[in-house]
Steps between C-alpha positions, in 0.01 A plus 500: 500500500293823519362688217326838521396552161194525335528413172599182537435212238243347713333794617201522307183718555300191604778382804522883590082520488459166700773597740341787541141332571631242713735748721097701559414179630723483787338633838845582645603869541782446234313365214772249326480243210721279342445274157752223427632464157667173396823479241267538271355818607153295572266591797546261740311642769420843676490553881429811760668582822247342752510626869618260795375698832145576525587837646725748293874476352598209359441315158635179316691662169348418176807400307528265822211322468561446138867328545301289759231388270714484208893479608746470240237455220523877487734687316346854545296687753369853403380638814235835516387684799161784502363740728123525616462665191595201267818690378840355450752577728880443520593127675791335538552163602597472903858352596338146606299492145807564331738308667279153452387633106905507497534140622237373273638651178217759437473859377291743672364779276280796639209678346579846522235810457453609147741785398787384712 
C-alpha cells in the first residue's frame, strides 16, 4: 500500500514540521525520515535513515528502522526527505521498504514539496 498524497487525514503541519526536523538531522547524503502512526493516527515513534559504512553510499532506510522498532504496531509511515538546504524533496519508498510495509499491513504516505 503506497500513497503519494499530501493531504492525507493524518498529515498534519506538526508530523510534516517534525518530519521535516528530524529528516535535517540525518548526516547521510539523502536526508530521510519516517514517523509511525498507529490505527489511531497516534505518533508512535519517528526515525532517520542512519548510515552503515563509515565511508560513503549506503544508509539503513528510515521507514526500516521504524517497522523494526515498532513492527506491526504501525499502521502508517509518512516518510520526508530534504536537501542541504532543509527543503522538501520528492521520496518514494524503495522496493525492499515497500515490499516488507506490504507484508506488515502498513501504508506509506510521502511528504511532498508545497505546491505539488
Amino acid at each position: 500500500m503506497y500513497n503519494r498524497c499530501l493531504k492525507d487525514e493524518h498529515m498534519t503541519k506538526a508530523i510534516r514540521d517534525r518530519a521535516i526536523k528530524k529528516a535535517n538531522q540525518s548526516a547521510c547524503r539523502y536526508k530521510v525520515s519516517a514517523i509511525g502512526l498507529d490505527k489511531k493516527g497516534n505518533m508512535l515513534g519517528c526515525a532517520m535513515n542512519i548510515q552503515r559504512f563509515s565511508r560513503g553510499g549506503g544508509s539503513r532506510h528510515a521507514e526500516m528502522n521504524l517497522m523494526a522498532q515498532y513492527g506491526t504496531n504501525i499502521k502508517t509511515i509518512i516518510i520526508c526527505r530534504t536537501n542541504r538546504a532543509g527543503d522538501v524533496c520528492a521520496i518514494d519508498p524503495c522496493q525492499t521498504c515497500k515490499a516488507k510495509a506490504d507484508e506488515l499491513g502498513i501504508k506509506i504516505i510521502s511528504i511532498q514539496k508545497e505546491g505539488n
